[in-house]
N, C-alpha and C positions, 0 to 999 in steps of 0.2 A: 250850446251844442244842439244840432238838429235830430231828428229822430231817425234819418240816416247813417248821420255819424253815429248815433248812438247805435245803429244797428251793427256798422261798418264794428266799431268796438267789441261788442257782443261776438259777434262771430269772431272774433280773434282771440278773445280770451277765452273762448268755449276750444279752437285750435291747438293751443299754448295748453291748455287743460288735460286734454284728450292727450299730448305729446307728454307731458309729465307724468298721468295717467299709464299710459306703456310701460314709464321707466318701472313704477312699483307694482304691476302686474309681474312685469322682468323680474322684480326680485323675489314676489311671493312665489315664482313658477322654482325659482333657482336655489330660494333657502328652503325650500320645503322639502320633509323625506319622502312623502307621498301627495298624490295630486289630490286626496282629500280633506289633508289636512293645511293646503296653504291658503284658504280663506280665513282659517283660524291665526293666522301670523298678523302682523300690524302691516306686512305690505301688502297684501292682500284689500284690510281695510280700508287704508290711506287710498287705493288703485280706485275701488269702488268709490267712495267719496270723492275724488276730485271728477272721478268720470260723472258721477252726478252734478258738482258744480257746473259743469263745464256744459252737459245738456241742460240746465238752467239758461246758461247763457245762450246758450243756441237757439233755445226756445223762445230767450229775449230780443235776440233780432228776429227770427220767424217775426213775431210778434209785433213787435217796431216798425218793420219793413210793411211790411202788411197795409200797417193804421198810417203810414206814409204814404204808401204808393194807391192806397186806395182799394187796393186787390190783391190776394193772395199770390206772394211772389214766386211764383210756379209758371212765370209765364214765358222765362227764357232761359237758356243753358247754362249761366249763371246759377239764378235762381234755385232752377231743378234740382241743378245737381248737387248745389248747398243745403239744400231740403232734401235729398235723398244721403247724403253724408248723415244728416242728423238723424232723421230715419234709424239708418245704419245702428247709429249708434244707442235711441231709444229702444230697437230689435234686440242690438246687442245685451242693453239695461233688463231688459224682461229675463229674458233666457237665462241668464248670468243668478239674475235672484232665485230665477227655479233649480238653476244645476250646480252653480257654485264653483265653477272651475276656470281655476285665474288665467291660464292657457288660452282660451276664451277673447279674454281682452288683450292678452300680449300678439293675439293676431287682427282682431277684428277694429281694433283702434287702431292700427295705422293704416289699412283699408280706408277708414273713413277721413281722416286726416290727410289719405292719399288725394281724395276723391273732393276734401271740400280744397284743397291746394287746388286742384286742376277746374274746379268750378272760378274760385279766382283769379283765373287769367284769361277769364270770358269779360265783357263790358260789363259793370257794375250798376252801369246809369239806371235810373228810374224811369221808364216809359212808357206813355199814353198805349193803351191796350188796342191791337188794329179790332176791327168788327167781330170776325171770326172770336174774339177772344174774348169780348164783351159777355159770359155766359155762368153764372154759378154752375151749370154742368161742367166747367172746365176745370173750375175749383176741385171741384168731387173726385172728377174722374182723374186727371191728374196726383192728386195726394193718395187718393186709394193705390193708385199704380204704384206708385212708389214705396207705400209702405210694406205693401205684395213684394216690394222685390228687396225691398232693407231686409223683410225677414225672409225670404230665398238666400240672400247672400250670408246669412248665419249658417244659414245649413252649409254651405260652400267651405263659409270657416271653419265650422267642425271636419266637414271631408278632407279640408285641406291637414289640415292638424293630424287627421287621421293616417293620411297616407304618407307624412312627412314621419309621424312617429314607426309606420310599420312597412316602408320599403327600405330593404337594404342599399344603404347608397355607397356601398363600398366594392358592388358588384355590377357590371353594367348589362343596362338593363332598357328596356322598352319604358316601363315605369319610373323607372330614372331619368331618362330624358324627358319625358312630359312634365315631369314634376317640375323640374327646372323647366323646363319652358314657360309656367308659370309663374317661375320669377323673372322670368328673361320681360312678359310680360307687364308685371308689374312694374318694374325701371322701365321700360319705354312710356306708361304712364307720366313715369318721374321725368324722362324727357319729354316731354312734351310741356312738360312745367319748366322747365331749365330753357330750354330753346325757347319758349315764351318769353321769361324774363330776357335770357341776352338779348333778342333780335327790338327787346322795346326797348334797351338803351341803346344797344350799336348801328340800329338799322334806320333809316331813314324812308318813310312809306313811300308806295309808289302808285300812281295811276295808272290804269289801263279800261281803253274802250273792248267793248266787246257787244254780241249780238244775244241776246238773249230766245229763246223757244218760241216766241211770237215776231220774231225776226225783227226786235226794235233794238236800236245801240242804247247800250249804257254804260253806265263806268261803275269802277270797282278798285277800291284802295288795296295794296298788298300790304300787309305788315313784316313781311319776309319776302327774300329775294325768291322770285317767283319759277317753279320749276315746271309747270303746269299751267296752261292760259286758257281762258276762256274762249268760248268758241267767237274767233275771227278776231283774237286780242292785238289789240293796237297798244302801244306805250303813248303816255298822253305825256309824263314827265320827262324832260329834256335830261338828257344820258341814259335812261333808264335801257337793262337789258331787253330783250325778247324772253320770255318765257322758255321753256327748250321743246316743249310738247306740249301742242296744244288739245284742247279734250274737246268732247261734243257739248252740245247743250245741255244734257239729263245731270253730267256730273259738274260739281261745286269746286272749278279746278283753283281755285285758290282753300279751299278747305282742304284738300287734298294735297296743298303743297304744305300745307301745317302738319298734315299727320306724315306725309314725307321726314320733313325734318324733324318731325319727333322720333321717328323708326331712326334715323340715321345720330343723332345726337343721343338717343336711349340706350342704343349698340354700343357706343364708344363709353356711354358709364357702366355699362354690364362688365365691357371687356375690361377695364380699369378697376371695377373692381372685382372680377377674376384676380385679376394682375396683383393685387395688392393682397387680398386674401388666400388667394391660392389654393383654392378649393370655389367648387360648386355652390353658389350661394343658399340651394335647398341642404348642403352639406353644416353652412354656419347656423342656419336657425334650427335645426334637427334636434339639437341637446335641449332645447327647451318643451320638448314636445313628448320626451320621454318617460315624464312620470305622471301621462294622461292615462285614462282608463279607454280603449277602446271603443269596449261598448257601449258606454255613457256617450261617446262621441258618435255613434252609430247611433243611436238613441234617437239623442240632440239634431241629428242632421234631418232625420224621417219626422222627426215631432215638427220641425219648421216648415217642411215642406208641406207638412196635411192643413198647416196654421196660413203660410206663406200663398200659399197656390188658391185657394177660393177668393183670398182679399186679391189677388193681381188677377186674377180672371175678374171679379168682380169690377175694377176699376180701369182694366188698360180694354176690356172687350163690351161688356154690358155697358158701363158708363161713357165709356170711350163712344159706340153704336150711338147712346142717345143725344148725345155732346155733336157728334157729327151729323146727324139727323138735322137738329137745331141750326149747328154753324153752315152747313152744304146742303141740305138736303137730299143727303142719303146717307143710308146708314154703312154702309161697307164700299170702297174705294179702290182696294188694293192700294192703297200709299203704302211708299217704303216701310212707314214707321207704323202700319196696320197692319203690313205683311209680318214684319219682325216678332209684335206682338203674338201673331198668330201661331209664330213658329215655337215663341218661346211656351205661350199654354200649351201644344200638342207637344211640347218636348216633356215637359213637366207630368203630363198626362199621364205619355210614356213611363216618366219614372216612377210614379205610383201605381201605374198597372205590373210592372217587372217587378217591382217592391212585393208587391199584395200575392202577385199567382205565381211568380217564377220563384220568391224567395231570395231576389237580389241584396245583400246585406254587405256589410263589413265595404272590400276593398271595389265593388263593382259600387256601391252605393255613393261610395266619397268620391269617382270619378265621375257619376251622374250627376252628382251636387255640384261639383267642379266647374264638368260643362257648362251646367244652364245657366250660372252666373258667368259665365263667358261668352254666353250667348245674348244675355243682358245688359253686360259692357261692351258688346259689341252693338248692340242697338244705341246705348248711349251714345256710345264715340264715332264709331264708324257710318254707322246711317244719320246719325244727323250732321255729321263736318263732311259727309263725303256724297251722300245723294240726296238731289233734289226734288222733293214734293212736296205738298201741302203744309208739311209740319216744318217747313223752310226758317219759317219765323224764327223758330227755338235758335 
């Protein structure tokens, strides 16, 4: 076995882990009479030990993949986002030893499980680094970003936990819809993983020419019937449709016919299961969320961000600055994915200034938390599948 396979493995049973892991977090949240006494239960302990095995493994491919491909594989969307899954989950491991609260993992583990699924239905393959990429600043500043933002999206967790335990979802409400929106959210995630998988067995790729920003023809494989075509898209494969709309050159319109049909196939599992549960999906997980401690959770969310926010300043701006210096020669660009960065420190800023002077706490503080990892997954997702710039590679 190679040391890819050996990675490819590792990363699945560190998956398989983290999914078994949920199940006895679930139990210790659900046999427990109070939320501080279910780490003292056996599911509780079992929850934490497998979720250790499991970052063992994770760390075993990091590790593998690595001494394989020569370079820290952080270099494509793949990668990244498999390394910020695990992240996640080493964020989650800290926090959890300081606070102890098994609520914690019954949310934050399938977050990450969410997150290394939709990293694996990017290319897997191992490849030669282009120029730009050839840099131990990219190492640095890449892994630092990332773990700035595993331990941002704790705090999320906690907010999230917070405000599922303390809105009333029996009354409608402004806060009831956003909340769900946040699950509405997370299943299109999960579509986008489903509509992945069917369109690579049922779909058969397709060619099309197009012009690319320096007005040269190229082509471009679809792996999904194409809603969206690149600017001046030609079908180069015999039957193939037309695209229906074609886009300008800035935007990545086959990325964008991917998160299309993820919005459209994510919708139809939301709806289905409405349909089947018959209730509001922040409505089903709510009972597990009830014998948290608020304020521990309010705690937990402001202790990540004071933790979270210098390491992702440090790595997605400072490191980021001399990483681009190196690759471009210059330090600031306005690239999509500089811009984003930018937006998420000054958001984060934000939260710590309202935090510190205004006294923002409790239920304004878990929507803060909320946000900026929504602001995060929207840099993941949306700025890199859908606009084109520098950081195209990923």
């Amino acid at each position: 076995m190679t040391l890819i396979e050996w990675s490819s493995s590792a990363l699945f049973v560190a998956f398989v882990a983290y999914l078994v892991a949920t199940i006895f977090f679930g139990g210790a949240v659900k046999s427990s009479t109070k939320e501080t006494t279910a780490t003292n239960k056996r599911w509780g302990v079992y929850g934490f030990t497998i979720t250790i095995i499991g970052f063992i493994a994770n760390l075993t491919y990091f590790i593998t993949r690595w001494i394989a491909a020569g370079h820290a594989p952080v270099s494509n969307l793949f990668e990244f986002t498999a390394a910020f899954g695990m992240m996640i989950v080493g964020a989650f491991i800290l926090i959890y030893s300081m606070y102890r609260i098994a609520a914690l993992g019954l949310f934050a583990l399938p977050i990450a499980v969410i997150i290394i699924a939709y990293a694996s239905m990017f290319p897997t393959d191992v490849s030669p680094l282009i120029p730009a990429l050839q840099s131990y600043w990219l190492t640095i500043h890449v892994i630092t970003a990332a773990l700035g933002e595993a331990i941002l999206a704790i705090s999320a967790v906690a907010g999230l936990i917070w405000l599922l335990k303390n809105i009333d979802m029996t009354k409608k409400s402004k806060q009831r819809f956003w909340i769900e929106a946040v699950m509405y959210v997370l299943i299109l995630v999960v579509g986008f993983i489903v509509s992945t998988t069917i369109f690579s067995v049922a779909y058969e790729p397709v060619e099309y020419s197009y012009v690319d920003v320096e007005g040269a023809e190229q082509t471009i494989e679809y792996t999904k019937p194409a809603l969206f075509g690149m600017n001046e898209s030609t079908a180069i494969t015999e039957g193939a449709m037309q695209p229906l709309i074609e886009m300008p050159a800035l935007v990545n319109a086959k990325k964008l016919t991917t998160v299309v049909w993820s919005i459209l196939i994510g919708s139809v599992l939301y709806m289905l299961l409405r349909l089947i549960l018959r209730k509001r999906l922040a409505e089903v997980v709510q009972p597990f969320t009830k014998k948290t401690n608020s304020q521990l959770l309010d705690e937990i969310g402001y202790r990540a961000v004071l933790i979270g926010f210098p390491v992702f300043s440090l790595g997605a701006l400072i490191f980021a600055m001399i990483w681009a210096h190196e690759a471009w020669g210059r330090f600031w660009g306005w690239d999509p994915k500089e811009v984003w960065a930018l937006i998420t420190f000054l958001f984060y800023a934000v939260y710590l200034h309202l935090r510190l002077t205004k006294g923002w706490q409790g239920e304004k503080s878990a929507w803060l938390a909320l946000i900026g990892f929504i602001i995060i997954m929207f840099n993941l997702i949306a700025v890199n599948l859908i606009i084109a710039g520098l950081h195209s590679y990923a």
